[in-house]
N, CA, C and O of each residue as an XYZ file, in Angstrom:
540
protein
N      -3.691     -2.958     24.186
C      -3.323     -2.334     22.922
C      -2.976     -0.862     23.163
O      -3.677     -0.189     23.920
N      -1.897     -0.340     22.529
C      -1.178      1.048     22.948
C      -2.373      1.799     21.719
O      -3.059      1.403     20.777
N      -2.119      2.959     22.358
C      -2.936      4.149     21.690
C      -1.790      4.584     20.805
O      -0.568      4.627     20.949
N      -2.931      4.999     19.494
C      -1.518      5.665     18.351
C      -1.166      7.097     18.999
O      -1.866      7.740     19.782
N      -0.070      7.389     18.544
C       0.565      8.792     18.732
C      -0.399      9.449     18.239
O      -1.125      8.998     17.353
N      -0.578     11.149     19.008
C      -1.284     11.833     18.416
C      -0.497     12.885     17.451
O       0.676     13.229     17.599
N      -1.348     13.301     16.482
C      -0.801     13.707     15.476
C      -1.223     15.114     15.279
O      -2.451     15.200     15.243
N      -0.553     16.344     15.129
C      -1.073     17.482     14.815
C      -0.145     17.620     13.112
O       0.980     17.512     12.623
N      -1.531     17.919     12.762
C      -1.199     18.594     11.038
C      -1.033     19.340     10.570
O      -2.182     19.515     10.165
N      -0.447     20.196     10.132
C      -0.324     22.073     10.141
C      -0.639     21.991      8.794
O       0.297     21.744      8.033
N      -1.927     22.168      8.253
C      -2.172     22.194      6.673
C      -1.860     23.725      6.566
O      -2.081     24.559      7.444
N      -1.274     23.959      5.260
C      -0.887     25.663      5.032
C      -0.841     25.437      3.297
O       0.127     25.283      2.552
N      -2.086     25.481      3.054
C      -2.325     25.993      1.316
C      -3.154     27.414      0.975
O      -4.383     27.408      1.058
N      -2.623     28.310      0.691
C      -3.699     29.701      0.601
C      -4.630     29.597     -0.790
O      -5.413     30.526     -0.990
N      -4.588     28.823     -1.472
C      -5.568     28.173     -2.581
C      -6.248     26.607     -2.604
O      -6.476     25.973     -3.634
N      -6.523     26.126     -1.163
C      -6.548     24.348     -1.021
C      -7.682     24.278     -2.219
O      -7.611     23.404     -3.082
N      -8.576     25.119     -2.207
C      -9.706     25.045     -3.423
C      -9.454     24.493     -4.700
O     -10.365     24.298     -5.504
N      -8.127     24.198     -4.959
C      -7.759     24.046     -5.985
C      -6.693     23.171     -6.441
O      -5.900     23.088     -7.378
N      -7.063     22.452     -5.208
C      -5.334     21.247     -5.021
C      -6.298     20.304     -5.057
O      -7.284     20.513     -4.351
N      -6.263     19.411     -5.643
C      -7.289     17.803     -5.462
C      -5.589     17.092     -4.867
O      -5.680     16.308     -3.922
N      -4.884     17.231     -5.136
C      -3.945     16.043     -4.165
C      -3.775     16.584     -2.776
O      -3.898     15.713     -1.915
N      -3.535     17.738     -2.349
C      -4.255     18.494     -1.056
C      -5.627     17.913     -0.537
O      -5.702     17.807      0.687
N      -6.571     17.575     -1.170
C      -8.407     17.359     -0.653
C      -7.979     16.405     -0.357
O      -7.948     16.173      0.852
N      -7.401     15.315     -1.369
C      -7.358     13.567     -1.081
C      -6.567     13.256      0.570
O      -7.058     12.688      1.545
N      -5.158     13.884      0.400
C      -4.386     13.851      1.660
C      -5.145     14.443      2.862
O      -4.947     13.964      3.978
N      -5.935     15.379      2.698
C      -6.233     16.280      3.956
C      -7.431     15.289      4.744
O      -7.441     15.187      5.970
N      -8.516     14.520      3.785
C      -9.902     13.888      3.893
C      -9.430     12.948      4.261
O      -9.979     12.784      5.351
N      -8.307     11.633      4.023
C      -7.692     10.871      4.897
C      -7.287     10.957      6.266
O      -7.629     10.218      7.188
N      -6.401     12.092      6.296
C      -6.388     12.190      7.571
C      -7.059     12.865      8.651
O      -6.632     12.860      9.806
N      -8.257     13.526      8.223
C      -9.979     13.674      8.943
C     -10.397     12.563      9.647
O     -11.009     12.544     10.715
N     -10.058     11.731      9.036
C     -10.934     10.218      9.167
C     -10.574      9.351     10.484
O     -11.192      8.450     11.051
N      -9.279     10.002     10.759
C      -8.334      9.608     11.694
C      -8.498     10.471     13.223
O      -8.692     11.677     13.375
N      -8.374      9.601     14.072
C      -8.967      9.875     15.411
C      -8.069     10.914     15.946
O      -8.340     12.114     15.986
N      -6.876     10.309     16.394
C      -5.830     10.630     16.186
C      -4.776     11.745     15.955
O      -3.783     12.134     16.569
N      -5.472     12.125     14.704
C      -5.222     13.472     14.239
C      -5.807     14.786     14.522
O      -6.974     14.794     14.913
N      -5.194     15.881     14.389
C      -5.694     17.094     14.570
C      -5.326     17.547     13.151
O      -4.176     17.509     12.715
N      -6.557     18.044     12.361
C      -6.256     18.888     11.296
C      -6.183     20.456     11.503
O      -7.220     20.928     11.969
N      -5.037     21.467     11.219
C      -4.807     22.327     11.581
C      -4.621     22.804     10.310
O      -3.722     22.379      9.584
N      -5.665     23.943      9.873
C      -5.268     24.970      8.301
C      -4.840     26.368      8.833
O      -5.552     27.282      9.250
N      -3.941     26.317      8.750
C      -3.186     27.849      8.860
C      -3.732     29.157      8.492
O      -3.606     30.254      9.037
N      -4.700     28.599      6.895
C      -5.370     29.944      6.327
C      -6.738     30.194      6.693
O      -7.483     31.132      6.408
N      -6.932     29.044      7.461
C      -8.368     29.010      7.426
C      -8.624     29.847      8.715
O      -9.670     30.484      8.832
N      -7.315     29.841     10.032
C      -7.849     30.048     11.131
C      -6.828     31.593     10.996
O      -7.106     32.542     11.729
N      -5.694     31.683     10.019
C      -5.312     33.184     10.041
C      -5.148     33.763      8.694
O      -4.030     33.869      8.190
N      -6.250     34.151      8.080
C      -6.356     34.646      6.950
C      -5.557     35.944      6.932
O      -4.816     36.282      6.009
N      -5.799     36.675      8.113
C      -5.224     37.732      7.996
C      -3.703     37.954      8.514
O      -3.097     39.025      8.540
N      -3.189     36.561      8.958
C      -1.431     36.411      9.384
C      -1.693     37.134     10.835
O      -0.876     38.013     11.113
N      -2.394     36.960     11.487
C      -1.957     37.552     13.261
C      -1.667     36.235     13.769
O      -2.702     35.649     14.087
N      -1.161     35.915     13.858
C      -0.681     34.212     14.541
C      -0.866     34.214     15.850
O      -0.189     35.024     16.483
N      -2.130     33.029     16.857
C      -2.373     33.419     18.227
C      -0.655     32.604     18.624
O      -0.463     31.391     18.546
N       0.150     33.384     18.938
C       1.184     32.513     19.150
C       1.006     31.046     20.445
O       1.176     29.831     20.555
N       0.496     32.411     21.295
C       0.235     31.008     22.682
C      -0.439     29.460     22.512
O      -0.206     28.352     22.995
N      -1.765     30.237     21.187
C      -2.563     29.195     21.157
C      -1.664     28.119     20.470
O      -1.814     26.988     20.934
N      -0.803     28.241     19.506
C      -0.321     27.084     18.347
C       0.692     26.770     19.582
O       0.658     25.561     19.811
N       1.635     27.496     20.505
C       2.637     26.742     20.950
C       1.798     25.712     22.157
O       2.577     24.957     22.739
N       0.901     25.642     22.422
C      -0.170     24.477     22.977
C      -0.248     23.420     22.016
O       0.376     22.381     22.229
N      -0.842     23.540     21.129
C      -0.874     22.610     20.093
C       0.320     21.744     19.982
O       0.277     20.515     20.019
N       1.380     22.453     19.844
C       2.340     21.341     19.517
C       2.906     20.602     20.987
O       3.483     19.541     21.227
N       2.534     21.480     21.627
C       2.798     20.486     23.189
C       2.115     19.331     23.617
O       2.469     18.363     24.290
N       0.768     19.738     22.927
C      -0.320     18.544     23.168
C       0.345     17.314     22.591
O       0.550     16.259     23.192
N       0.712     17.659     21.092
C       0.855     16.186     20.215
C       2.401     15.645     20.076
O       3.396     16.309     20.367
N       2.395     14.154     19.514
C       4.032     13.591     19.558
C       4.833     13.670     18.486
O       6.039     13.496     18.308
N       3.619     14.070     17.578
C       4.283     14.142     15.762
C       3.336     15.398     15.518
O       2.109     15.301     15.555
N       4.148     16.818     15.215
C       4.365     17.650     13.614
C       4.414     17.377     12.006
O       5.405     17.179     11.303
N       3.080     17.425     11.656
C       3.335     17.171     10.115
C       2.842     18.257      9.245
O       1.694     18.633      9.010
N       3.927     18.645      8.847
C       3.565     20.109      7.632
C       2.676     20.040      6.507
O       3.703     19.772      5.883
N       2.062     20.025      5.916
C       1.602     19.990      4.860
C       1.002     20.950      3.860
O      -0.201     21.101      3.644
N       1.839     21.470      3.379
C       2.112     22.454      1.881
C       2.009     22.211      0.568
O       1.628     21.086      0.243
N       2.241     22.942     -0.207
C       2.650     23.049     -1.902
C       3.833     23.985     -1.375
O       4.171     24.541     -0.331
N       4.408     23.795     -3.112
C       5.999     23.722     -2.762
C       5.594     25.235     -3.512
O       4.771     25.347     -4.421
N       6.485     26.505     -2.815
C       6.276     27.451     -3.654
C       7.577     28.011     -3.572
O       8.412     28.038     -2.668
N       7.547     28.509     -4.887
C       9.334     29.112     -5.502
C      10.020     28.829     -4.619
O      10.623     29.731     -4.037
N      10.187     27.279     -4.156
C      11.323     26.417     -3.675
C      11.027     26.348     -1.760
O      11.576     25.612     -0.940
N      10.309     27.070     -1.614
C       9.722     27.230     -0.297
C       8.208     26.983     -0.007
O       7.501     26.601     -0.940
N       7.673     27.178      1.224
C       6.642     27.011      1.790
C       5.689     28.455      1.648
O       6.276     29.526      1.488
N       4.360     28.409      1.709
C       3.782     29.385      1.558
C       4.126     30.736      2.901
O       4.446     30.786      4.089
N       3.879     31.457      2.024
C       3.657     32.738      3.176
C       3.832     32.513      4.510
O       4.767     32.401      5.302
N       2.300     32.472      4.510
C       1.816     32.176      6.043
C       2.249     30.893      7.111
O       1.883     30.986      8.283
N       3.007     29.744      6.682
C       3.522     28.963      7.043
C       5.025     29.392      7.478
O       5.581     28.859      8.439
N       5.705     30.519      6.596
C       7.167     31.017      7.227
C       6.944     31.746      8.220
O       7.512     31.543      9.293
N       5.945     32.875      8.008
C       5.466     33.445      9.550
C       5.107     32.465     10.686
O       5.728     32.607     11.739
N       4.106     31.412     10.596
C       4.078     30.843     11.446
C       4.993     30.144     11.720
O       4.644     29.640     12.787
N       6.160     29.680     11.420
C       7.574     28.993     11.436
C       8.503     30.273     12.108
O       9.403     30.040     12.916
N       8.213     31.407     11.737
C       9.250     32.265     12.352
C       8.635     32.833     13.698
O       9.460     32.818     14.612
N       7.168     33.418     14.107
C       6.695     33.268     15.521
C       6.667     32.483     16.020
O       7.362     32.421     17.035
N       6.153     31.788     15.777
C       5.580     30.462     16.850
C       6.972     29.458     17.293
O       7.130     29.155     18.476
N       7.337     29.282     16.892
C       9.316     28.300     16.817
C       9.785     29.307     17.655
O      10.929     28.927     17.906
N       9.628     30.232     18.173
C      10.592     31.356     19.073
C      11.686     31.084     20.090
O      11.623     30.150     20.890
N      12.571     31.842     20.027
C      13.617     31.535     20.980
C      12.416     31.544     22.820
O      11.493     32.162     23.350
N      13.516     30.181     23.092
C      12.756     30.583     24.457
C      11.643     29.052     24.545
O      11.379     28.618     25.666
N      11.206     28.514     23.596
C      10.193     27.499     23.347
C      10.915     26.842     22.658
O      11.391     25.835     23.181
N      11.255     27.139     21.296
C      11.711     26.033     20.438
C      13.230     26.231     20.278
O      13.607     25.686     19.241
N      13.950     26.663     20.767
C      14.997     27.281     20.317
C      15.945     28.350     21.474
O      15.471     29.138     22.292
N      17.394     28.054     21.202
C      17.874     29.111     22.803
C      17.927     28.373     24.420
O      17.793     27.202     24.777
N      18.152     29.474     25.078
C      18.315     28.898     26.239
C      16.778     28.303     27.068
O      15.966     29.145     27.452
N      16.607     27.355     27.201
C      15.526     26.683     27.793
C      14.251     26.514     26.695
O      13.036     26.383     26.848
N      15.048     26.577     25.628
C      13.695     26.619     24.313
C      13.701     25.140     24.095
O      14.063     24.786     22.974
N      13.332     24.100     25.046
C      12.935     22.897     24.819
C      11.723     22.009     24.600
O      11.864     20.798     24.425
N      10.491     22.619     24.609
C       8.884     22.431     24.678
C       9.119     21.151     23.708
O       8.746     20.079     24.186
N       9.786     21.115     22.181
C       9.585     20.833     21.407
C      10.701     18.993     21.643
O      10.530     18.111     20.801
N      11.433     18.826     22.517
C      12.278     17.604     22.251
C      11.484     16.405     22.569
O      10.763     16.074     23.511
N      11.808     15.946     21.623
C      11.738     14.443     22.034
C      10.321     14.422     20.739
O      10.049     13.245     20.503
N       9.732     15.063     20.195
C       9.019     15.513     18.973
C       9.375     14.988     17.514
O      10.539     15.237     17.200
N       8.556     14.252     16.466
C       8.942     14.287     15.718
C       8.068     15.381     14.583
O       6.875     15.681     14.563
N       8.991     15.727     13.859
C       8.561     16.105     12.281
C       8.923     15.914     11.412
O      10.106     15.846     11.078
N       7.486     15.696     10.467
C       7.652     15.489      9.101
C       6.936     16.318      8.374
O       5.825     16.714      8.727
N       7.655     16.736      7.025
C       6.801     17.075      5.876
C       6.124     16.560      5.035
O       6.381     15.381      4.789
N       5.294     17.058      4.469
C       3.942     16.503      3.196
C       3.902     17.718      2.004
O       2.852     18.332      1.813
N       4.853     17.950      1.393
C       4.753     18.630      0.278
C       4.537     17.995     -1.235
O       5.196     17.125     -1.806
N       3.358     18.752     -1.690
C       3.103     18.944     -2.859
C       3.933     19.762     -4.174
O       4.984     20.388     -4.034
N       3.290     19.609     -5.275
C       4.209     20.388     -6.317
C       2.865     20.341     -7.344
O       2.031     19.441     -7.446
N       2.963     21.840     -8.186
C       2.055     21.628     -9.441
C       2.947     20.922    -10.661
O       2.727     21.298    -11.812
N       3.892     19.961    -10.422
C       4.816     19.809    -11.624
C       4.892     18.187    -11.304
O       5.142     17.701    -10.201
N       4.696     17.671    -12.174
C       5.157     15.694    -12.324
C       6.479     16.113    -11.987
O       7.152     17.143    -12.014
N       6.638     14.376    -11.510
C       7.767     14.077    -10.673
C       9.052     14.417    -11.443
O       9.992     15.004    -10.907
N       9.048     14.053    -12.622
C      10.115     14.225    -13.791
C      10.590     16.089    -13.763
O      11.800     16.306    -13.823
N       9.911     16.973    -13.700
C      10.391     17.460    -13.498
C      11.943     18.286    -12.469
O      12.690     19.235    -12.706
N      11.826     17.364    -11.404
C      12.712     17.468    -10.152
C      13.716     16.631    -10.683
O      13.870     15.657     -9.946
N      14.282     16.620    -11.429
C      16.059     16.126    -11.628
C      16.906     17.143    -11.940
O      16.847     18.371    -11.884
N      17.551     16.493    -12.214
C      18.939     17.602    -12.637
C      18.465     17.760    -13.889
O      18.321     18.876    -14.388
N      18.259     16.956    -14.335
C      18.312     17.309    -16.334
C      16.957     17.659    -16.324
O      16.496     17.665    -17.465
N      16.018     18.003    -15.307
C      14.267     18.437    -15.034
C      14.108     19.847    -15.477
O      15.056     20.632    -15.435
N      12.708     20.245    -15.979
C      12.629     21.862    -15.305
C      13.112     22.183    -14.430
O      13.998     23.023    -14.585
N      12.860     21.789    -13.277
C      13.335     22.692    -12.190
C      14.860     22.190    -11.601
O      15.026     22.372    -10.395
N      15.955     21.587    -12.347
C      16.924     21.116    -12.133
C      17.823     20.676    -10.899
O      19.029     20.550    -10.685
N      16.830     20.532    -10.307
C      17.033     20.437     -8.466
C      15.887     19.206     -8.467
O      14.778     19.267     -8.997
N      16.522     17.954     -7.651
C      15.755     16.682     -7.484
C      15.076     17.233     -5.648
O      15.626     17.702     -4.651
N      13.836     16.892     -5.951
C      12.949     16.749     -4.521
C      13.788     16.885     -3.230
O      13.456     17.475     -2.202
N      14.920     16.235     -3.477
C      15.647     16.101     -1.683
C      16.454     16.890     -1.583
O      16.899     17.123     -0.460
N      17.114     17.843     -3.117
C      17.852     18.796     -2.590
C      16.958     20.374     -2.489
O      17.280     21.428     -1.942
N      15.964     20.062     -3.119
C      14.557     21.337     -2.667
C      14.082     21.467     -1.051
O      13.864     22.444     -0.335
N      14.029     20.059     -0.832
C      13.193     19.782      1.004
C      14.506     19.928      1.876
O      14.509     20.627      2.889
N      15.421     19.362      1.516
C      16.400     20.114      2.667
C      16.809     21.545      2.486
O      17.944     21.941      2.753
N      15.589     22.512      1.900
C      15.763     23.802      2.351
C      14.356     24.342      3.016
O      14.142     25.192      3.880
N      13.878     23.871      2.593
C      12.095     24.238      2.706
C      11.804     24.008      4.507
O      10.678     24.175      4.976
């Protein structure tokens, strides 16, 4: 029997205290061997990002999975910083920035708004897939 892929999780909520669909998703995948749960705020409250340490992390595992709330159409704070250090030319990106191929990622975003809202004729008049292909 093959071993599952290992999984690193990049949780990035700067209020998780207060997300119950955040607790439910995050406590599932605890449970899981498999996985690495990784909180962004928990280990850089103050945004110094160990760069070396996270670009290990993602070398270790075969799947990247983001997991956010959706904020003014983007990802929190501390998740673009860590998206803009850590992804650096040179590793993820550029000449010999390959660490990352052959890798998959996925996102896990949340929203404080029912689904109905994300249409065209919605509050936020932008449907889910044209929000995540910017985020």
């Amino acid at each position: 029997m093959s071993q599952p892929p290992k999984i690193l999780l990049l949780y990035a909520h700067p209020e998780s205290q207060d997300s119950i669909a955040n607790r439910v998703l995050l406590q599932s995948a605890m449970e899981l061997d498999h996985v690495t749960v990784h909180d962004l705020y928990a280990h850089y409250a103050d945004f110094f990002i160990d760069i070396h340490y996270e670009q290990q992390l993602l070398r270790d595992d075969q799947i990247v999975v983001f997991q956010h709330p959706l904020y003014t159409y983007s990802c929190p704070a501390l998740l673009k910083e860590w998206l803009d250090r850590v992804l650096s030319r040179g590793f993820a990106s550029g000449q010999d920035g390959n660490a990352l191929e052959g890798k998959y990622w996925r996102s896990v975003v949340t929203t404080g708004e029912p689904e109905t809202a994300y249409h065209h004729s919605g509050l936020n008049r932008y449907p889910m897939s044209d929000i995540n292909a910017t985020v």
